[in-house]
Structure formats: structure tokens, C-alpha cells
N, C-alpha and C positions, 0 to 999 in steps of 0.2 A: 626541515620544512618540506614537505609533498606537494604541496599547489601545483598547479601547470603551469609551467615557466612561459605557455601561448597557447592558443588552439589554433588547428591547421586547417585550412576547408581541405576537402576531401577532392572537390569540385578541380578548384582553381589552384590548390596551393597555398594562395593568401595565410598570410598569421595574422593575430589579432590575440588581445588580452583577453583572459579566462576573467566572465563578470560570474558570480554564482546567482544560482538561481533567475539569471536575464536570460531570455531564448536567444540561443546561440544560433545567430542567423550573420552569414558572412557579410564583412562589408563590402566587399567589393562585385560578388556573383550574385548574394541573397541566397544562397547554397543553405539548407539548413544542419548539414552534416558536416560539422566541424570536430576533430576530434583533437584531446587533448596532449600535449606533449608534455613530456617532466627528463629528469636530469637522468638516463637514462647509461651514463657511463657511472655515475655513483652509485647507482641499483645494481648494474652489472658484477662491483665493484663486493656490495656485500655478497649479492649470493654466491660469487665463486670463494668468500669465506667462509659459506656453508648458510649465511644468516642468522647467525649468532644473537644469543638473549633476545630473539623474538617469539609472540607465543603461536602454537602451533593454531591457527587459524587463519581468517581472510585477511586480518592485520598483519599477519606476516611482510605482507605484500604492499605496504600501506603507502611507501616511495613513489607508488605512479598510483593513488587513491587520491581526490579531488580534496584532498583538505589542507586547511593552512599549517597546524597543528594536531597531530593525531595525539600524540602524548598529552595535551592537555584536555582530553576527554575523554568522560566515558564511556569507553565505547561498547559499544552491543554487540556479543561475543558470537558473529553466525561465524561459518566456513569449517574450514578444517574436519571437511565429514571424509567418509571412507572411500577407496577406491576398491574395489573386490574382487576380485578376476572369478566368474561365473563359471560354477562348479558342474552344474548339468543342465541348465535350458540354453547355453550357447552351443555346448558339445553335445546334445540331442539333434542339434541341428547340422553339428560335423565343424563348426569353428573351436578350435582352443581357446585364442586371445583374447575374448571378448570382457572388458574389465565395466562394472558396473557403478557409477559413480554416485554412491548415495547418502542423497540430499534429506532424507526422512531424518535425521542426524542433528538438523537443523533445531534452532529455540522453539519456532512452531513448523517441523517437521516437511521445509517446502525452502525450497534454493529462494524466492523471492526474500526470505528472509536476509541472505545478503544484500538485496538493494535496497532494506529496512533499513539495514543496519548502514549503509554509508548515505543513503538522503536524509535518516535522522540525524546522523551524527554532522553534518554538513547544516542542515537546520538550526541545531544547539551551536552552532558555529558562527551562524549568520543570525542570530538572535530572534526566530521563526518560530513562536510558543503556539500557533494554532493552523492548523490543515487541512487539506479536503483531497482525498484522492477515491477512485471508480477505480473498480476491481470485478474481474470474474471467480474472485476467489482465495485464492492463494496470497496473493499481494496485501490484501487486506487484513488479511489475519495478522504476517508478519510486520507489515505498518503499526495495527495496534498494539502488539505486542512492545515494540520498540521503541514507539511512544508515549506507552503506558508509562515506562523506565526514566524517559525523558522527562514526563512531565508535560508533551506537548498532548496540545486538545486535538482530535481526528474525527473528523468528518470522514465517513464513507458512503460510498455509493457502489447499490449492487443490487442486478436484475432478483428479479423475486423469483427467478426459476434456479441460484444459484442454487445448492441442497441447506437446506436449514442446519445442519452444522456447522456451515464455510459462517453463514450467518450468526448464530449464537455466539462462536467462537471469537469472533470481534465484539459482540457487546461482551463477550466474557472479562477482554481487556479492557473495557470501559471507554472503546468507542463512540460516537454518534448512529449508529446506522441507519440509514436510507436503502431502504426496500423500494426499487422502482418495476414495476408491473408491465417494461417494453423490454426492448432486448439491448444489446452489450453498448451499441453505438447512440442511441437515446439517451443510455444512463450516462455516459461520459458528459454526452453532451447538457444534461441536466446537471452534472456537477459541476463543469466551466461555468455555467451559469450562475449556480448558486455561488461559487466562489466568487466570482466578480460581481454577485451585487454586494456580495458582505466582505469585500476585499480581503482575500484570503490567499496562500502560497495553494496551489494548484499543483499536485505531482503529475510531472509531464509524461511517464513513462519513456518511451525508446526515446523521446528530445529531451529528456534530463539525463545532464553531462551527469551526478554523483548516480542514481537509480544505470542507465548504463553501465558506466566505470568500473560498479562495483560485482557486474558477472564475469567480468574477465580473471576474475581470481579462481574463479574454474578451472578456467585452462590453467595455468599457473600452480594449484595444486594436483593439476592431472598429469602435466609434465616433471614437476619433483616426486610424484608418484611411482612415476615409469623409469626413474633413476635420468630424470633430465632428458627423456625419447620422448619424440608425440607421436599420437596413435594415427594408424592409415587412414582412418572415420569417427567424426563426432556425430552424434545422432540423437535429435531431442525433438520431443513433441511440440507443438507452439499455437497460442491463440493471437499477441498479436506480432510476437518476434524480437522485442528484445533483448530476451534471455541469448541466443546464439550471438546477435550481434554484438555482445558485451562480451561474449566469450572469446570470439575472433577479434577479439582488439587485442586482446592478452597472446592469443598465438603470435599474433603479426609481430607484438612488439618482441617478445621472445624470438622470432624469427631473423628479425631488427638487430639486437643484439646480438647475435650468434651463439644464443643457447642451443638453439634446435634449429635443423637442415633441412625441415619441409613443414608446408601450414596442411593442416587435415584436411580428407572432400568432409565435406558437410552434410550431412540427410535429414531435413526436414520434413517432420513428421504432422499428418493434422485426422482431426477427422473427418469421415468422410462427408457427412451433413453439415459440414462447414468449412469448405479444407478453398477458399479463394484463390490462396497462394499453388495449391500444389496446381489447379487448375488453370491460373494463368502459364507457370513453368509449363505443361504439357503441351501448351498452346505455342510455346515459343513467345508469351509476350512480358517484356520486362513492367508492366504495370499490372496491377488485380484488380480485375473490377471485384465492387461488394456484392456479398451474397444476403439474401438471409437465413441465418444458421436455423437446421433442422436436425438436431443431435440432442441427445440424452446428457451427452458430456460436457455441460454448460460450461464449465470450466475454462475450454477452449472455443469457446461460441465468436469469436470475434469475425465481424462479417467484414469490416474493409481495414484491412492493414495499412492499408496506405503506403506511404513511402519506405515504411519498413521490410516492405515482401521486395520493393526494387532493390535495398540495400543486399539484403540475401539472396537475392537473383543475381546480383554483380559478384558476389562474393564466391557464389559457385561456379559463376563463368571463367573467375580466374585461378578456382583451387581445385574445381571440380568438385564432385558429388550431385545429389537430387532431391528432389519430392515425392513424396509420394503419401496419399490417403487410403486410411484403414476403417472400415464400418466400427459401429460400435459392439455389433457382437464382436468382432475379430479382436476389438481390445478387450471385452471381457472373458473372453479368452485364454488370453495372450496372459490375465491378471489371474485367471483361477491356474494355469500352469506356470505362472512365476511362482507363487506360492506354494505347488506342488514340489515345484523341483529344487527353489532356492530358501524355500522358508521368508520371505520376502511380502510382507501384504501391503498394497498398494491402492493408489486410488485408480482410478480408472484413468483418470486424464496422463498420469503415469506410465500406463500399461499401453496408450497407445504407441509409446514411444518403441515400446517390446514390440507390439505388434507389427510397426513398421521396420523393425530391425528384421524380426521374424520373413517377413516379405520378402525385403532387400536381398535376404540371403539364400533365400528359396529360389529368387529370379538368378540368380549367381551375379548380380551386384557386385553385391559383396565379396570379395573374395576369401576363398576357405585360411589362406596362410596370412592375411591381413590382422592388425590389432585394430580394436574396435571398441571405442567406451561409448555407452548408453546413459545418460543424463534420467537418472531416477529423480524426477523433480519432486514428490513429494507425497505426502500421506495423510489424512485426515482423523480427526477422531470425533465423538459427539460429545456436545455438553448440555447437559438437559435443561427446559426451560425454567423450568422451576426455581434453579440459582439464580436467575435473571431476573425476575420479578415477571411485570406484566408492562412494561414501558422500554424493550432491547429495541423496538426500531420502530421506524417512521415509515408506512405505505405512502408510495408516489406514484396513482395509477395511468397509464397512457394509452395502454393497450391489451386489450386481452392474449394477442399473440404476438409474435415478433417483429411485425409488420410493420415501418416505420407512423408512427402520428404526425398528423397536421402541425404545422407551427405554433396553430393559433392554440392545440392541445397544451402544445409546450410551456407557452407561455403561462395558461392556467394552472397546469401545475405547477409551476418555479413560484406564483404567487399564493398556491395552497402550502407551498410549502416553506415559504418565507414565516405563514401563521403557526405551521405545526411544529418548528424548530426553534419558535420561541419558547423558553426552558424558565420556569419562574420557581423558585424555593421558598418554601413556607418554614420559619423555625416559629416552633411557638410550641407549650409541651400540655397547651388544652389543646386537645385532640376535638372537641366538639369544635372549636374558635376556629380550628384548620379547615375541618371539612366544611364549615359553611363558608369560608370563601372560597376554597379549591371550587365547591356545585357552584358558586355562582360563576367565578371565573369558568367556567367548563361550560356554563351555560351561554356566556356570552363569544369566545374565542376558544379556537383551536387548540391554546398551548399545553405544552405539555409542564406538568406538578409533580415537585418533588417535597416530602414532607420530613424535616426532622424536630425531636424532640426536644432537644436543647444545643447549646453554643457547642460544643465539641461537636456532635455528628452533623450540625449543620457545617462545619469549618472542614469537615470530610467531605461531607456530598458537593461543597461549592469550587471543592479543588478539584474535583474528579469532573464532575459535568460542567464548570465553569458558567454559569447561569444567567441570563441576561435580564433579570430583576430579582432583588431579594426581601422577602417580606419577612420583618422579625420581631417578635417581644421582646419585652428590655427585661421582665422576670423573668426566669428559668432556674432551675437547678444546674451545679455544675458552674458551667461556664454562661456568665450570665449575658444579657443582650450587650450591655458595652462594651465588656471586654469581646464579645464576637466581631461587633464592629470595627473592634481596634486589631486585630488579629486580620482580620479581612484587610486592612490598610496597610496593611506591614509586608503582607503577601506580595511579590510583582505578577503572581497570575493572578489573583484578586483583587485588588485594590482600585480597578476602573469599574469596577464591579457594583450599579447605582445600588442602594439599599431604601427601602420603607422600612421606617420602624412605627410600631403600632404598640402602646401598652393602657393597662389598665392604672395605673399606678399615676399619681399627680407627678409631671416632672418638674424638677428645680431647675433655675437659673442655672445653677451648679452642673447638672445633666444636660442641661440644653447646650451651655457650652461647650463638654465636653465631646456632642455629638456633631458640634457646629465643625462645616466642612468635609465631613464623613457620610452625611446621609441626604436623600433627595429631600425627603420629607418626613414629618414625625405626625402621628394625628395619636387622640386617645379616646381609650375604647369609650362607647355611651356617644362621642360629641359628633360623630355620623352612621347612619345606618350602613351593616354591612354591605348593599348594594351600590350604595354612595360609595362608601370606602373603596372597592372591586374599582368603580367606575376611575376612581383618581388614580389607581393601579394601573390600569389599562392605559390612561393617558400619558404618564410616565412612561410607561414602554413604547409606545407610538410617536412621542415627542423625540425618544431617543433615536428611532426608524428612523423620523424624516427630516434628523438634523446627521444623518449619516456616521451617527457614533457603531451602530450595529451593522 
């Protein structure tokens, strides 16, 4: 068993019991920085047996990873990517030791895929089948991905300036996605929302214990990298900071134990058109005010870190290290000479991290005989829209530029988009019968239509999109309307799942029974006109809104 035997405030001291997924807020200060403790002489205990029959990835390390049971899941196989020691863009520079830790290695090619992999696997844990998490990018991809595996439904949110690949690449996994038209700190807060009116698990980022926990296995494979040494500098680019501070919990506790005799300085990397953090550090002041982000590098656009730039500001006052901001030519730079000299292609947000390292070492920072790992967070690739159809995301407009919107903004979009994320599937294999109620519904509401041909592909689409009315004939080819219905009821992701069935065929006593209990309503075709029929459609979903099932 792995669970936290407590968590510790950071603050005060105080211990208190690890509740999953409740905001770990202390009882005694209201500290919100409590951090986990686990059995930490039985961990010490395997690795100096080398850690045996474990597999070479983030599970290796799974003894201080937030879960009750690792063994009895599936887990999502991130970590375990390479550490490099940099062959000619560190020694152009005149350092040797500089070793490159890369995360491109990853399921979807971006370290956030470790904190996919232990919030989903902690989810599938806590019996958590549907999500909602805000992303600038990266997180999002590896969230879908991970949950695509699981089986859980994902809601994402992400500025419409992300690059449309970050985007694609989540409806590719068969996310929800949410295109919001303001910038990084809007879209969160559009997703808090949306998730609390349709009571949803909300990923807290840097305040979720499993999504932290799970970067510390960084450090953990950087130091059995380095034959059990830590480097004299960890150095990584950041939008809103969690990634290092998960990582310095792995140092500290290997410090804790007496694996290793010193915790690394730290260097925080940002860009310059967005860099809060590195501008309050230069001020001297342990709090960031928010900015609003003017960078290319969306990625990292995050304008108020919040509590997380003070964690990192504490962290370097007692390990040492710095900040510092890089423009964004200097990271595209920094990305067309990774590639020249390491063979190495990177995305930008990546490259800022080079570029800062680059800097650091030029100022003499850094020093020439120090070892140094650089946090290669990750890589991107395109996937065209064409696979996706014409329905991969939902516009949620607020603003034309980055500029915070009005409340009252807010609110109108959280209730446009309450209509546009209502999801209705059509099975019925006359293709005329579908489209005239898909135009009317389309003509009366926002929702978005999904259409299959018969009982099988409709029992595909309503597992993948999870749909919040389903409208179905009881003929079909195949797998015919009963047995779909009954299939739908056997599912535990489908089975709350209301259903209309609609047929042309006279039904029996016999059928009506068999539907009795399974379906909202049954109507047949000819005994109301399609506009009536749409109309009782619609009511059925609005009865379900405002009796708080959706």
C-alpha cells in the first residue's frame, strides 16, 4: 500500500489525514500547502536493494505516489524517459555536465503526461468516470490521452490562442474540448464553473495532491540517473509552476532519506511576455502580481500564478538558484540551435528553458564545472482536421484579446455554454428521418448531434461522447433498437444515460414491456409531427437540467 500514512502543513507542522481529491486545506492554520508523507524507511529499504521487479518507469517509484493500491491498476505507463548528457549545445557554451532530461519520450510527448498518469490512475481509484480540466496545452493532451484508456469522460478547456494542434490532438483522444476566446486565467475560471454547475471532479493543478505527487518522480529518475548524485541545477521553463514544485518534493524527500547530500539551486525559466514570477523575484517580493500575457508562447501564458510563484520563491531562498526571462526570439533561437547541434526538435515552450539555461551560463551563473539538467518538457506534433470531423470543440467567446471580461460576460457565456455542450445522439439508419430532426433541433437549440446508423455504432459513439439524450429506432440492421437499449443498461458509463425511442413499426405489449424501465419515452412515427416530436425531445432534456440530473 502507497497512500499517505498523513499530510504535513508546510505552514504549521500540523498532520491531518490524506482525504483524495478534497482540497487539502489545513485544519488548524487553513495553510493550503500540505504535503504528503508515506512510509519512507520501507522505500528506502527497497532501493538500496536496487528495486527489484519494478518496471523501468514513474511506477518504479510508486511507494510515495498517492494511491491506495498501485498493483491493482491499470496504470498509464508515463516516466522512465532518458537523461542525456548534451553533446555540443552545452559544450559550445564551455560546460560539460549538462545532462538533458527528455520528456518528448513521453505517451503524448510532454512530462504533464506524468500527472495524467497518477490523477487518472487516483480517479479509476476513487470511482471518478467524468472530468473537467483547463490547460494551456500540454496537460490537456496527456489528460486525454489517459483518459481515453480509462474510460473516463474529459472536459477540456483551453484559450483559442492555444496552436490548433495542442487543440486537435485532444479531440483526437476523444475529449470534450472547449475553445475559450480570453486568456489562460478566464478559461480556468470558466471551467470551475462549468464544472460546478454539472458537479464534476475539477483538476486542481499545483492543489492536487496526485497531479503534484506525480512530478517528483523527475527528480527520482534524475538522481538513479546520475548513479544516486543530484545535479548542482534543475532548470525548467514554467507557466504556472507546478511541474518544479512536484519535482522538489522528490529531491527533499531523497535528501530526507539520505540518498543524496544536497537539494539542487533551482532556475526558473519564463517568457518574457509573460514571465510574473521572474518579475516579482527581481523585485524582491515573495508574491506575483498578475500580468496580462503578451507572448507567442501560449503555452506558457499563465498571468497569475498565485501561491505557486511564493512556493518557488521559498524554495529558492532556502536552496538557492533564480529567475530569469527569455524573449521569444531568444527561445526560437535557442530551438533552431538545439536542433542544429543535438538533433533534438522541440516546441518552443521547451526551448525556452535552453534559452534560459543559455543566459544563466553566459552571465556566469552557472558555473562552468557544475552539473546541470535541463527539463526538456515536451514536443508537439499535428493532426489534421479532417480525422476529426467538423464537431472537435466548442467556441466560448469573452474576448477578442487577453484582457480580463466583465463578470456579467462570464456569466453569459457559462449559460451559452451550458446549451452548446448539451450532446444528443441520433441512431436511426434512415438517414432522411435523422436529418429532419437533427434541422429542427439545430433550428431550435444550440446542441450539438451526433448520428449513427445502427445499434452497434450507436453503442460506440454513446461510450466515447457519453451523451445527454439518446434518440433511437427500434428497426435497424445489426444490432437492433432493443438490444441497444439493453446494452446501454448493462454499461456503468451508460446506463443513466435517458433514452427516446421512436419507431415506425406497431409495438407489442410484449416490447413495451421489455422497454418498461429502460426508456424516457416511446412515441411512433405518423402519431406526431416531427416538430412536436423535437419539442418533447427538448423537454426531456430541460426537465433533466432543472431537476439537477445534468
Amino acid at each position: 500500500m502507497a497512500s499517505p500514512l498523513f499530510l504535513q502543513c508546510a505552514a504549521c507542522g500540523e498532520k491531518q489525514p490524506y482525504e483524495p481529491f478534497k482540497p487539502a486545506v489545513c485544519k488548524t492554520c487553513e495553510s493550503q500547502w500540505l504535503e504528503p508523507r508515506y512510509d519512507y524507511e520501507s522505500f528506502k529499504r527497497e532501493i538500496l536493494r536496487g528495486i527489484p521487479n519494478r518496471p523501468k518507469n514513474m511506477w518504479r517509484y510508486q511507494d510515495v505516489l498517492p494511491l491506495k493500491d498501485p498493483a491493482a491498476l491499470d496504470l498509464y505507463p508515463a516516466g522512465g524517459t532518458p537523461l542525456w548528457l548534451s553533446q555540443r549545445f552545452a559544450p559550445d557554451l564551455g560546460l560539460d555536465s549538462v545532462y538533458i532530461k527528455d520528456e518528448r519520450y513521453a505517451p503524448t510527448s510532454s512530462f504533464k503526461d506524468r500527472q495524467a498518469a497518477v490523477a487518472v490512475a487516483a480517479m479509476n481509484e476513487n470511482g471518478i468516470r467524468e472530468a473537467v480540466i483547463a490547460s494551456t496545452g500540454n496537460a490537456a493532451v496527456a489528460y486525454a490521452a489517459a483518459c481515453a484508456r480509462a474510460g473516463i469522460k474529459l472536459w477540456v478547456f483551453m484559450t483559442s490562442l492555444v496552436p490548433q494542434e495542442k487543440l486537435r490532438e485532444a479531440a483526437l483522444f476523444g475529449a470534450e474540448v472547449i475553445r475559450v476566446s480570453g486568456n489562460y486565467d478566464q478559461t480556468k475560471q470558466i471551467a470551475a464553473q462549468f464544472a460546478k454547475r454539472k458537479n464534476l471532479h475539477l483538476d486542481r493543478g499545483s492543489n492536487s495532491i496526485p497531479a503534484r505527487e506525480s512530478m517528483k518522480t523527475i527528480a527520482y529518475e534524475i538522481v538513479e540517473g546520475l548513479g544516486w548524485r543530484a545535479p548542482d541545477w534543475y532548470i525548467q521553463a514554467v507557466s504556472g509552476g507546478m511541474g518544479p514544485l512536484g519535482v522538489y518534493s522528490g529531491f527533499k524527500e531523497m535528501f530526507e532519506m539520505g540518498l543524496i547530500h544536497k537539494i539542487p539551486k533551482l532556475a526558473i525559466i519564463q517568457a518574457e511576455g509573460c514571465a510574473p514570477m521572474v518579475k516579482a523575484f527581481k523585485q524582491g517580493r515573495e508574491i506575483a502580481a498578475p500580468v496580462i500575457p503578451d507572448t507567442r508562447i501560449i503555452i506558457l501564458s499563465t498571468g497569475d500564478p498565485g501561491e505557486s510563484y511564493t512556493r518557488l520563491w521559498a524554495l529558492i531562498q532556502q536552496y538557492g538558484g533564480t529567475m530569469e526571462a527569455v524573449t521569444d526570439l531568444e527561445a526560437y533561437n535557442a530551438m533552431k540551435k538545439l536542433a542544429k547541434s543535438e538533433g533534438m526538435a522541440v516546441e518552443p515552450a521547451t526551448a525556452v528553458a535552453f534559452a534560459g539555461f543559455e543566459k544563466l551560463s553566459k552571465q556566469g551563473v552557472i558555473a562552468r564545472e557544475e552539473t546541470v539538467v535541463v527539463n526538456c518538457t515536451g514536443h508537439t506534433f499535428p493532426v489534421e482536421k479532417h480525422v476529426l470531423g467538423d464537431q472537435w470543440a466548442v467556441d466560448v467567446h469573452l474576448s477578442k484579446d487577453q484582457s480580463p471580461a466583465p463578470r456579467e460576460g462570464l456569466q453569459a457565456a457559462l449559460e451559452n455554454l451550458d446549451e452548446r455542450t448539451t450532446t444528443v445522439l441520433l441512431v436511426d439508419d434512415n438517414d432522411d428521418d435523422a436529418l429532419l430532426i437533427r434541422r429542427l433541433l439545430e433550428s431550435k437549440k444550440n446542441y450539438r448531434l451526433f448520428h449513427a446508423r445502427d445499434g452497434w455504432e450507436g453503442l460506440s459513439i454513446a461510450r466515447q461522447k457519453l451523451p445527454d439524450l439518446i434518440v433511437s429506432d427500434l428497426m435497424m440492421p445489426g444490432l437492433d433498437g432493443f438490444g441497444f437499449v439493453e446494452e446501454l443498461k448493462l454499461d456503468p458509463r451508460t446506463k443513466d444515460i435517458p433514452v427516446v425511442v421512436v419507431s415506425a413499426k406497431d409495438i407489442t405489449a410484449g416490447e413495451r414491456e421489455r422497454l418498461n424501465g429502460h426508456i424516457e419515452a416511446v412515441y411512433q412515427k405518423g402519431t406526431l409531427t416531427a416538430r412536436k416530436f423535437v419539442d418533447k425531445v427538448i423537454n426531456v432534456i430541460e426537465d433533466k437540467i432543472e431537476s439537477g440530473i445534468y
